[in-house]
C-alpha positions in Angstrom: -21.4 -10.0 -15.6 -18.5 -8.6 -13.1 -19.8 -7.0 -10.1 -18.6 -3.5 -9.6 -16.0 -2.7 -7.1 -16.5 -0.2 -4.9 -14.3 2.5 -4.7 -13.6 3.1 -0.8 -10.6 4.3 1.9 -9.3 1.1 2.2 -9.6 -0.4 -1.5 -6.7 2.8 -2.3 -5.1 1.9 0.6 -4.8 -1.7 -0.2 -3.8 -0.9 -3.2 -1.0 1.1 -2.7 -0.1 -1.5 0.3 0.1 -4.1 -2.6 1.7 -2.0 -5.2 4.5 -1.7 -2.9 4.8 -4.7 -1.7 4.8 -6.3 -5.5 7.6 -3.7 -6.6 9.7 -5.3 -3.2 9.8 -8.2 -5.5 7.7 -9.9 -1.7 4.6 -10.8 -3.9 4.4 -11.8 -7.5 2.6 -9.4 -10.2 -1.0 -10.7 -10.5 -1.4 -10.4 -14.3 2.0 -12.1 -15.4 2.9 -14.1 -12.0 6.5 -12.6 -12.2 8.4 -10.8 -9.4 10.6 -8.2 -9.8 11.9 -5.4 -8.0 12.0 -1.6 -8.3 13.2 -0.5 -5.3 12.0 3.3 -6.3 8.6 2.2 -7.1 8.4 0.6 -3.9 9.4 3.9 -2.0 6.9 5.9 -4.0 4.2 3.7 -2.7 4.9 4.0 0.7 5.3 7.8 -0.1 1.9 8.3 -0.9 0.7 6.2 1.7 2.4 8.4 4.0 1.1 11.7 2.1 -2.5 10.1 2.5 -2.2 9.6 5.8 -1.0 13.1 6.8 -3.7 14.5 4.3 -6.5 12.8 6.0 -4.9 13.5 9.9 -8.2 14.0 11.8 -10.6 12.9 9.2 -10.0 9.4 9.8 -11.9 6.4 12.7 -9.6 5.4 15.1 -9.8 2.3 13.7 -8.7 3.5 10.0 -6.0 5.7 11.7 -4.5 2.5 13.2 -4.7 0.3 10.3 -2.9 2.7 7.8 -0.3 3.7 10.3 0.3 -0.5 11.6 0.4 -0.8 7.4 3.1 2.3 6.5 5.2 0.8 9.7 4.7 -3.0 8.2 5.7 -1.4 4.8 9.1 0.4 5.8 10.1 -2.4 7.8 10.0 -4.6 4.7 11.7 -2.2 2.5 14.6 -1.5 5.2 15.4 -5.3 4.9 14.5 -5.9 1.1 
């Protein structure tokens, strides 16, 4: 029996974080083990990331606050040079 994931702050942001990286062609797709690139995905990703962190401005720990801004920063860095 699988244990059930909990759904949380940082499990979406994770996700998102690893969407994105994944559609930079920087980490392999889990469930084939292929890379490939979508360069528009990628963006999208870091969009919403963006969108999420505006959206919760205020609402956040300081600690939360850093971590998604250290990971949007980590995330456009990596698409600039991809």
């Amino acid at each position: 029996m699988q244990d059930k994931m909990e759904a949380s702050l940082s499990v979406l942001i994770m996700s998102l974080a690893s969407s994105s990286v994944m559609a930079m062609g920087l980490a392999p797709d889990p469930s084939t083990g292929q890379t490939s690139k979508d360069k528009n995905m990628a963006r999208f990703n870091i969009d919403l990331l963006v969108v999420l962190q505006q959206k919760t401005k205020g609402n956040l720990t300081a600690d939360e606050a850093q971590f998604l801004d250290n990971l949007i920063s980590d995330l456009q860095l990596k698409f600039v040079s991809v």
